[in-house]
C-alpha positions in Angstrom: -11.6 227.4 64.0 -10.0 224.5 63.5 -12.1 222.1 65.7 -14.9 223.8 64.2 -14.1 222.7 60.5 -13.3 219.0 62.1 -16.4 219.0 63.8 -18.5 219.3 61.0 -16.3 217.6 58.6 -17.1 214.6 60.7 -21.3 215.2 60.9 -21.2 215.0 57.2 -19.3 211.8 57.1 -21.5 210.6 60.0 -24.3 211.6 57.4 -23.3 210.3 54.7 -22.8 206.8 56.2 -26.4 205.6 56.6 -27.2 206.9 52.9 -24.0 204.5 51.6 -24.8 201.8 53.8 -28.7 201.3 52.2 -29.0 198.4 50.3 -31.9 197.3 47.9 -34.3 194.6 49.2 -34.3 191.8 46.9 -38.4 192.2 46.5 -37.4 195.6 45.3 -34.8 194.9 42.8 -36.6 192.1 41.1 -39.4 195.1 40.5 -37.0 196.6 38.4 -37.5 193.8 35.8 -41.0 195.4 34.9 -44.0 193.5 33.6 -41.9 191.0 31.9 -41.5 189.6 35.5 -44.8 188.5 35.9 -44.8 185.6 33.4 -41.7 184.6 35.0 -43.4 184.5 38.0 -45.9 182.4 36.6 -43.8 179.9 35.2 -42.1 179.6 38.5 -44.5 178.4 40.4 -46.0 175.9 37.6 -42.0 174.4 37.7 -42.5 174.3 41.3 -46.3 172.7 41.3 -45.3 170.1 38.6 -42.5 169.1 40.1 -43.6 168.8 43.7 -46.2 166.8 42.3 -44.6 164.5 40.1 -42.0 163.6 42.9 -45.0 162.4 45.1 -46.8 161.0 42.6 -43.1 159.1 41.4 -42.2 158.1 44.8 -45.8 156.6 45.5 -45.3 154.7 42.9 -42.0 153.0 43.8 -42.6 152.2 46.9 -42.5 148.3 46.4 -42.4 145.7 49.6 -39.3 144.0 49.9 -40.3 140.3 49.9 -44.0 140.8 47.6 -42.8 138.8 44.8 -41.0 136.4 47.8 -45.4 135.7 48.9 -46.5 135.9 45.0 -43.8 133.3 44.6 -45.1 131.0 47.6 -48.4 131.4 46.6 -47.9 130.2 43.4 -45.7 127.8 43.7 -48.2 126.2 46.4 -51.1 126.5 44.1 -52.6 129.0 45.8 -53.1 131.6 42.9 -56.1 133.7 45.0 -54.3 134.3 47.5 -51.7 135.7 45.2 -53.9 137.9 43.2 -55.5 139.2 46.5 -52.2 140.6 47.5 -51.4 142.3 44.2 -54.9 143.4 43.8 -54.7 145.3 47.1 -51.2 146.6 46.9 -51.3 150.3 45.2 -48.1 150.5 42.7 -47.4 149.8 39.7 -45.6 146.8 39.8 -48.5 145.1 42.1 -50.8 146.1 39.5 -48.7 144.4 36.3 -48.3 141.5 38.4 -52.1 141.3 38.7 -52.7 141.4 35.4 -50.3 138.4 35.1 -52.0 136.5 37.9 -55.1 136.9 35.9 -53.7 135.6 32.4 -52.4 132.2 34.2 -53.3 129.2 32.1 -52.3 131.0 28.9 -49.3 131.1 26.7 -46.3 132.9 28.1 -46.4 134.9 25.5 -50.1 136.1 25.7 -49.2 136.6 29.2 -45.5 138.5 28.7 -47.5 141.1 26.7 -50.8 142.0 28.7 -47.9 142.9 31.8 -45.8 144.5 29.3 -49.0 146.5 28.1 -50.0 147.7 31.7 -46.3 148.5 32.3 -46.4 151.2 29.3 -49.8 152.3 30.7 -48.1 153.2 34.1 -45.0 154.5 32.7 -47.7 156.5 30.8 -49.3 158.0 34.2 -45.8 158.2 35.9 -44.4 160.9 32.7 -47.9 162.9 33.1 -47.2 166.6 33.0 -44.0 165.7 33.1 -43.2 167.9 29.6 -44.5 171.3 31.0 -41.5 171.1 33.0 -39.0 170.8 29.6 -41.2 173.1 28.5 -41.0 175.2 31.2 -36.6 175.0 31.1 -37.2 176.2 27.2 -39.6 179.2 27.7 -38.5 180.7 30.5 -34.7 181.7 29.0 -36.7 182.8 26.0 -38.7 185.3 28.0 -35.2 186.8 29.8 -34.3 187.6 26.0 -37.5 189.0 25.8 -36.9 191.1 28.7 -33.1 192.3 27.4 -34.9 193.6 24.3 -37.5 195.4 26.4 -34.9 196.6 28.5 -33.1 197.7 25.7 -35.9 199.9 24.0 -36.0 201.2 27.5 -32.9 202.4 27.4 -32.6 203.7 23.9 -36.1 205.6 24.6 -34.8 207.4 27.5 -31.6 208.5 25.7 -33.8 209.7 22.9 -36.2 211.3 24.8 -33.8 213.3 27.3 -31.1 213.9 25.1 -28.6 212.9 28.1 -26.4 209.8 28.2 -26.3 209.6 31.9 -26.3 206.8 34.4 -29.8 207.8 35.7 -31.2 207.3 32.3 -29.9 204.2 31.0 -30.5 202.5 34.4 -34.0 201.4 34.6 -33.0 199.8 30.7 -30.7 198.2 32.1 -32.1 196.8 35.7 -34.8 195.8 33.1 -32.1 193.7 30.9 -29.8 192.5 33.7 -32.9 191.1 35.9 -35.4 189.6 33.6 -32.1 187.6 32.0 -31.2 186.5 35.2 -34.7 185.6 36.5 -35.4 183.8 33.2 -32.1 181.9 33.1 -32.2 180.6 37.0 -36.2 179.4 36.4 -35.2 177.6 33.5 -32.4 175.6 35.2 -34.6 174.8 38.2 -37.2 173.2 35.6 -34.4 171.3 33.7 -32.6 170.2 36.6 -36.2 169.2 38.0 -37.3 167.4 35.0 -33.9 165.4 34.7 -34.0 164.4 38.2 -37.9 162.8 38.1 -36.7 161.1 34.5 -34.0 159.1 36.9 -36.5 158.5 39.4 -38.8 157.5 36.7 -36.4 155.4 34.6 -35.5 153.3 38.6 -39.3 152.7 39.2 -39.5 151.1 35.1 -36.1 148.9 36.4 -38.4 147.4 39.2 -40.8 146.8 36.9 -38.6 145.2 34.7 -37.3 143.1 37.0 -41.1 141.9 38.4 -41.9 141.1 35.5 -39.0 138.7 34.2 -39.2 137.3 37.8 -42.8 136.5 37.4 -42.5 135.1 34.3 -39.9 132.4 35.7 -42.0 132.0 38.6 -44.5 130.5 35.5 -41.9 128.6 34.1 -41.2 126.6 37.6 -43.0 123.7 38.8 -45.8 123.5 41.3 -45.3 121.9 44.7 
């Protein structure tokens, strides 16, 4: 009798095992969250285009030969101020492109000439920062729709209380999953844009520093005297 009751004490355990061992795919849980989920979603992946984007646009962009203002400076100095412009004319960044537009004001005051590159120079910075807001954006909304969901899931929770008349784990949890998830989700997608949109504002502000740099060196290049 004994061996009888340990025998099936032990199937039930055996049976009970799998059932405690389950676990919730993460697909699943983030279900839960309800509809709210799918704007979430949404603003996910326009964090993740922007940003993908932007880097390659950013990094195009300041990618800058080592010695190109080392040739625009022999080319100069030698008098040989085609030569020059053909190299910044068919170099694709920004500071090529300033320096161009120098090249081309030669013969004019320094001042006339400081200003056209310092013109172009706010025109790329212009083209560098391009949809570069949605992501701020983006790291403002998102948290704003995880409240949104902790109010939904809230309702939720209240409504099923109301409408069963029980106060029981079963029927505040879908309020709940709704509140805990949709907080969560908003709060991580909103730190992935800010953390994104900081980090292209540094790579941003290092690509203006080269330009900065061009620039003044150009502009003593001018001041130097011919060969």
């Amino acid at each position: 009798m004994f061996n009888l009751l340990q025998t099936d004490t032990l199937q039930k355990v055996v049976s009970a095992v799998p059932a405690a061992a389950e676990k919730i795919s993460m697909w699943s849980l983030l279900e839960k969250g309800g509809w709210i989920m799918y704007p979430l979603y949404l603003l996910l992946a326009g964090a993740i285009f922007v940003f993908v984007e932007r880097l390659i646009a950013i990094r195009r962009a300041s990618r800058i030969e080592s010695n190109f203002m080392n040739i625009i400076r022999d080319n100069i100095m030698s008098g040989n101020v085609q030569a020059a412009r053909n190299l910044a004319r068919n170099t694709n960044n920004p500071v090529a492109r300033m320096i161009d537009k120098g090249i081309q004001r030669i013969g004019k005051p320094l001042d006339a000439i400081e200003k056209s590159m310092e013109n172009v120079g706010k025109l790329e910075m212009y083209s560098m920062e391009r949809n570069l807001s949605i992501l701020s954006l983006i790291a403002g909304i998102a948290p704003m729709f995880g409240f949104l969901g902790t109010i939904v899931g809230m309702v939720q929770l209240f409504y099923g209380i109301a409408s069963t008349g029980e106060y029981t784990l079963n029927t505040i949890a879908g309020g709940i999953y709704t509140k805990m998830i949709t907080s969560a989700t908003g709060l991580i997608i909103g730190l992935i844009a800010y953390v994104g949109y900081n980090f292209l504002s540094t790579q941003i502000d290092k690509t203006a520093n080269k330009m900065e740099a061009a620039s003044a060196e150009f502009i003593d290049i001018l001041q130097e005297p011919t060969r």
